[in-house]
C-alpha positions in Angstrom: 31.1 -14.2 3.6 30.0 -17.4 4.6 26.6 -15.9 5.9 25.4 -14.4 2.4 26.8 -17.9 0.8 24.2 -19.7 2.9 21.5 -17.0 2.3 22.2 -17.1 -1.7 21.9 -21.1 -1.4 18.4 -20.6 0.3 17.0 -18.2 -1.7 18.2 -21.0 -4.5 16.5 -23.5 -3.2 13.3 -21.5 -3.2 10.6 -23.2 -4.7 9.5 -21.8 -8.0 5.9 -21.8 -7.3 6.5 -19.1 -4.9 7.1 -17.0 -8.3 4.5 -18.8 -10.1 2.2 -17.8 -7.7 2.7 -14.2 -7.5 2.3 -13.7 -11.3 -1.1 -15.5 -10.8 -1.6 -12.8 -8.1 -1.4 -9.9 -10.2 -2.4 -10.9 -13.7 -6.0 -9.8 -13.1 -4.7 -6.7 -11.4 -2.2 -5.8 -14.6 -5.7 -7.2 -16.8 -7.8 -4.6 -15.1 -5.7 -1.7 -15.6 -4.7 -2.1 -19.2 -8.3 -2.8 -20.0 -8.9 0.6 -18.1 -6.2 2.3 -20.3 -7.9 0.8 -23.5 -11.5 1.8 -22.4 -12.6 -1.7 -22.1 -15.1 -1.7 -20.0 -16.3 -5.3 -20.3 -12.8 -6.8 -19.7 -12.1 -4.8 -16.7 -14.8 -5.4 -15.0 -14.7 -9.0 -15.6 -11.3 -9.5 -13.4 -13.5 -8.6 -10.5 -15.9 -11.2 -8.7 -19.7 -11.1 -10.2 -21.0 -11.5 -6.9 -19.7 -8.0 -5.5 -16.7 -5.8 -4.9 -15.8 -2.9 -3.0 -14.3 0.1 -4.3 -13.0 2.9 -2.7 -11.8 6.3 -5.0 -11.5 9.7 -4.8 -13.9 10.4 -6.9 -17.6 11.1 -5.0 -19.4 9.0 -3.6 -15.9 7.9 -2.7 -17.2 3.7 -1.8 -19.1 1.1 -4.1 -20.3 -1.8 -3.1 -22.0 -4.9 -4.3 -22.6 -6.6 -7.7 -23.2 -3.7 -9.6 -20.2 -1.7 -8.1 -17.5 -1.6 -10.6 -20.1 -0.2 -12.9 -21.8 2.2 -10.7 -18.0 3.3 -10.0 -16.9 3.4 -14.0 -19.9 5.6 -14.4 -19.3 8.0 -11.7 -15.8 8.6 -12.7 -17.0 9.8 -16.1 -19.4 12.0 -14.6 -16.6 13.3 -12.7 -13.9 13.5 -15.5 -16.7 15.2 -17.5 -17.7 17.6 -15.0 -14.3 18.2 -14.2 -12.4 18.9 -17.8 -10.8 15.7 -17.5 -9.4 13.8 -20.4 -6.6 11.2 -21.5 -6.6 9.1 -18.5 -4.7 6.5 -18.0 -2.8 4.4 -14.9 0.8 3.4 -15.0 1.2 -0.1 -12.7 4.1 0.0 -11.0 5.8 -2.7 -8.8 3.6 -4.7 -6.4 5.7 -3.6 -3.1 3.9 -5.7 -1.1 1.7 -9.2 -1.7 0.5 -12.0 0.9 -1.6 -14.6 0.2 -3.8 -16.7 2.6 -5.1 -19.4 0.8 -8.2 -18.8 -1.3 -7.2 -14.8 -0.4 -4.9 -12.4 -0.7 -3.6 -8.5 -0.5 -1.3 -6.6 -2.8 -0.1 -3.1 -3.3 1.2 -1.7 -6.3 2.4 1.8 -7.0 0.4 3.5 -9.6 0.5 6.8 -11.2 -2.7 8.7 -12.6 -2.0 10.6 -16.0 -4.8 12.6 -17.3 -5.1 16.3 -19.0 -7.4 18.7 -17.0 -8.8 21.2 -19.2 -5.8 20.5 -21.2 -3.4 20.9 -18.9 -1.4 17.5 -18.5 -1.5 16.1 -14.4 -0.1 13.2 -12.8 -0.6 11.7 -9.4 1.5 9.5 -7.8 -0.3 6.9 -5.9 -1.0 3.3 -4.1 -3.6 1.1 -5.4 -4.5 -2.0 -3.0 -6.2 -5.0 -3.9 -7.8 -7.5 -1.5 -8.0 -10.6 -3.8 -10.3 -14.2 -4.1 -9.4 -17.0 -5.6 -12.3 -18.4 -7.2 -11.8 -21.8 -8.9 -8.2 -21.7 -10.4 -8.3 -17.8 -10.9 -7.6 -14.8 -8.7 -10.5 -12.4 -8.9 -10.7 -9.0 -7.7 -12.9 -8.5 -4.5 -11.9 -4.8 -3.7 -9.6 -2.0 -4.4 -8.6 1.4 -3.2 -6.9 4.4 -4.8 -4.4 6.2 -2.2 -2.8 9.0 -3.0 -2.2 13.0 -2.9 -3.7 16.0 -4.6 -2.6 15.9 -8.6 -0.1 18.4 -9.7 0.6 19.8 -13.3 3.5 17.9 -14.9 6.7 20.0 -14.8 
């Protein structure tokens, strides 16, 4: 007993910025995919850093890079969702299972889920998204992100 006591009393005496600093973390993240869900282009791409990102999906040609990435990526995935009967799409954030920081950088992972309809059949795919972070200034910008996950199945 005396054991988990002592380990209650640290976790206590945590410092709160530890908790602070996670929320900071994943604001942008959380910003970029309900902007996503809304179809807001502009405020999406705007948690990622101007100078470039890197962005690797399922959808062909699978990796974007540069300053004109997260564009080039938004307008292949409608291509794709056209092309493919694709409608309704939207991403479900789960918890970040994972986050270390390194200074002016960090990584995260978050469980996601992909909802869409497919020639109006409703899918779902369970998945990982993983960020690689920058803090620029005050703020954490996005520098790159990947989409991990299976084959989506009809929902039952």
């Amino acid at each position: 007993m005396k054991p988990f006591l002592l380990g209650l009393v640290c976790l206590a005496a945590l410092p709160s910025a530890a908790i602070a600093a996670n929320a900071q973390l994943e604001a942008p993240v959380r910003q970029f995919i309900d902007a996503f869900n809304k179809g807001d282009a502009k405020t999406a791409a705007a948690t990622h850093l101007a100078s470039g990102v890197s962005i690797i999906d399922e959808v062909p040609p699978h990796l974007w890079q540069g300053p004109k990435a997260f564009g080039a990526w938004a307008a292949d995935l409608a291509k794709n969702d056209k092309a493919a009967g694709i409608s309704n799409e939207a991403v479900a954030l789960g918890k970040a299972t994972r986050e270390v920081a390194s200074g002016t950088t960090a990584y995260v992972i978050f469980d996601a889920t992909y909802s869409f309809k497919q020639k109006g059949v409703a899918m779902y795919e369970a998945a990982q998204m993983t960020f690689a972070m920058k803090k620029v200034g005050a703020a954490w910008k996005i520098s790159g992100w990947t989409w991990t996950g299976p084959d989506p199945t009809p929902v039952k």
